[in-house]
Residue, then its C-alpha position, 0 to 999 in steps of 0.5 A: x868082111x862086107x861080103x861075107x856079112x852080106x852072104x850071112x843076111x841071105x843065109x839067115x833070110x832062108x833060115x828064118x823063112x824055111x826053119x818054120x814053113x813046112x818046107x824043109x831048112x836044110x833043102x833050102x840050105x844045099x841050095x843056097x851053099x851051092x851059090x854062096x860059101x862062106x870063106x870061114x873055117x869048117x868048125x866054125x861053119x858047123x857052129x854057125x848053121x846051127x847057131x844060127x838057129x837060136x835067132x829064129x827061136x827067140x822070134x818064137x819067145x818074142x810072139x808067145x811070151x806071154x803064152x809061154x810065161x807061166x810067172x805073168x802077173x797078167x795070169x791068174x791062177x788057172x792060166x799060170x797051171x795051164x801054161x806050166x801044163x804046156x810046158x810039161x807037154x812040150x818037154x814029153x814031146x821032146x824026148x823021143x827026138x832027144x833020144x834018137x838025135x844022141x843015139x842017131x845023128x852022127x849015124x844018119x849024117x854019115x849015111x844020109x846027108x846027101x842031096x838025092x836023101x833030102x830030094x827024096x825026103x822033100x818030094x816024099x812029106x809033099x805029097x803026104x802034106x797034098x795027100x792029107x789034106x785032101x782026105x781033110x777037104x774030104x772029111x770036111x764036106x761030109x761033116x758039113x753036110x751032117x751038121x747042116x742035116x742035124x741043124x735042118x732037123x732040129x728046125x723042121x722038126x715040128x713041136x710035140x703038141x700039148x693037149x688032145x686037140x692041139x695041132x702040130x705046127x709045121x714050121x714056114x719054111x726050111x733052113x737054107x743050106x747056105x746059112x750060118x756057114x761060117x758057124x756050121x764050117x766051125x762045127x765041122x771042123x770040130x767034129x774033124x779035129x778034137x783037139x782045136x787049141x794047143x792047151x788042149x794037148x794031153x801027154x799021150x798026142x804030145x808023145x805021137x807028136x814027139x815021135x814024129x818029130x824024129x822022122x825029122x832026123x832025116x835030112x830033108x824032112x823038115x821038123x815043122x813039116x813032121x811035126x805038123x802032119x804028125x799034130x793033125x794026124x792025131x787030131x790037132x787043128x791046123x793052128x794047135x799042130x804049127x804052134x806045137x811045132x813051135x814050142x818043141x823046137x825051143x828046148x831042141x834047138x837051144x840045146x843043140x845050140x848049147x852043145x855045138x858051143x860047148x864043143x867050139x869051145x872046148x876045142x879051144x878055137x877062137x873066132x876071128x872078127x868076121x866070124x864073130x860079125x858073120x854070126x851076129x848078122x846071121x843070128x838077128x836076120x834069122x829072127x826078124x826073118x822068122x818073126x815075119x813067116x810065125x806071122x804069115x804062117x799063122x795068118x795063112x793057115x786060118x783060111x787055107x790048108x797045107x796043100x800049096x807047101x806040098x806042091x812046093x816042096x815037090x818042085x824044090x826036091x825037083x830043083x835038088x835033083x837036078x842041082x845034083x844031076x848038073x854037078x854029076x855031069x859036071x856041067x855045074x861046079 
């Protein structure tokens, strides 16, 4: 029971940090089954992946429940509205994913789940993730120099003069190029991104985004990752896109969760005691572990863009691939 328990917190570790990164769970997920299996029964194992899911979502009700509480006595009026409004957002952008995973899941797994798809899929969405924020560095410096242009104008521009003999005072000297960068670093990037808050969301970007997150279907994509590139695609900041991806995962995952419990049940297996302690540690590793990556996330993507996660997920298909060639030529078990 102890190792197996122990091979429930590596797996729940991954879980956590991989679930939220843009970098893809389930490549994650066929290298860590690779290394370490658990000895339970095939249906519980269907259960537990993604049962397992449930802890990193109650990570994400933990950090936002005040955001996403729209009964706080805490809030007024207005705030309660804004908040039911966000729930009205993430509930459009779940139904093209609702959609295509009912009609579509059995379908893709069967001809889809396999490692060349999921290496393929990880190499493919990281270099969208460097091609897209390289056409953003891009935009950026180019809305930089126009806002530092128009505050340069504005300044140097001289004073209309008043009266038939007044002079027009020119000012002592120009705007330097390096003031107010953090202000003018902001003004760009409102300029790029319109939409900079997720309460800002209207239903037609929650839709788009929404229909990115069906690409997620295909193993190796990552929800977060798709649903992220498809925020900012249509205009979200980076912040507004990944706590986006955040709330749509709440309905998807806890009603999957649901389902793969109903059908557990109704199958009328039981779990033993270890499969009961598996999931127990699983479960609460994947939310202390999710906890600790919605933080980093967060806080790493105020200063820096997406373009490290797309290397990464570039070198993790490679890793993928060669697994695959290893156990083709029968070099690895």
């Amino acid at each position: 029971m102890i190792i197996e328990a122990l091979k429930s917190l590596l797996i729940g570790i991954v879980e956590g940090v991989t679930e939220w990164l843009p970098i893809s769970s389930t490549g994650h997920m066929i290298l860590v089954d690779d290394f370490v299996q658990l000895q339970v029964s095939p249906e519980f194992l269907a259960l537990f992946l993604v049962v397992i899911q449930i802890g990193a979502i109650l990570a994400v009700l933990t950090l936002y429940f005040h955001k996403l509480n729209p009964l706080s006595p805490r809030k007024n009026a207005d705030e309660k509205r804004a908040t039911w409004r966000l729930w009205g957002m993430v509930a459009i952008g779940c139904i093209p994913a609702a959609v295509a995973g009912i009609l579509l899941d059995d379908w893709v797994n069967a001809h889809f789940y396999n490692k060349v798809t999921v290496a393929a899929m990880l190499i493919l969405y990281g270099v969208v993730f460097i091609v897209m924020e390289g056409r953003n560095r891009r935009r950026m410096r180019r809305a930089r120099a126009a806002v530092r242009n128009q505050a340069r104008a504005r300044v140097e521009q001289p004073p209309v003069p008043r009266g038939r003999h007044a002079r027009v005072q020119v000012p002592s000297r120009p705007v330097p190029a390096h003031a107010c960068a953090v202000d003018l670093d902001a003004a760009a990037e409102r300029d790029i991104f319109r939409i900079a808050d997720v309460d800002d969301i209207d239903w037609k970007t929650a839709l788009k985004i929404g229909c990115f997150q069906m690409l997620a279907i295909v193993p190796g994509t990552s929800r977060s990752g798709a649903t992220i590139i498809g925020g900012m695609l249509c205009g979200c900041s980076r912040t507004a896109a990944a706590e986006f991806t955040f709330f749509l995962a709440i309905p998807i995952m806890f009603g999957w969760g649901l389902v793969k419990c109903i059908k557990f049940a109704a199958a009328g297996l039981a779990m033993t005691t270890t499969e009961a302690v598996v999931l127990a540690v699983g479960v609460v590793s994947a939310f202390v572990m999710s906890v600790v990556s919605i933080k980093f996330l967060m806080g790493y993507i105020k200063k820096n863009d997406f373009t490290a996660f797309g290397w990464y997920r570039i070198a993790v298909g490679a890793l993928v691939l060669g697994v695959f060639a290893l156990q083709t030529a029968g070099i690895l078990a």
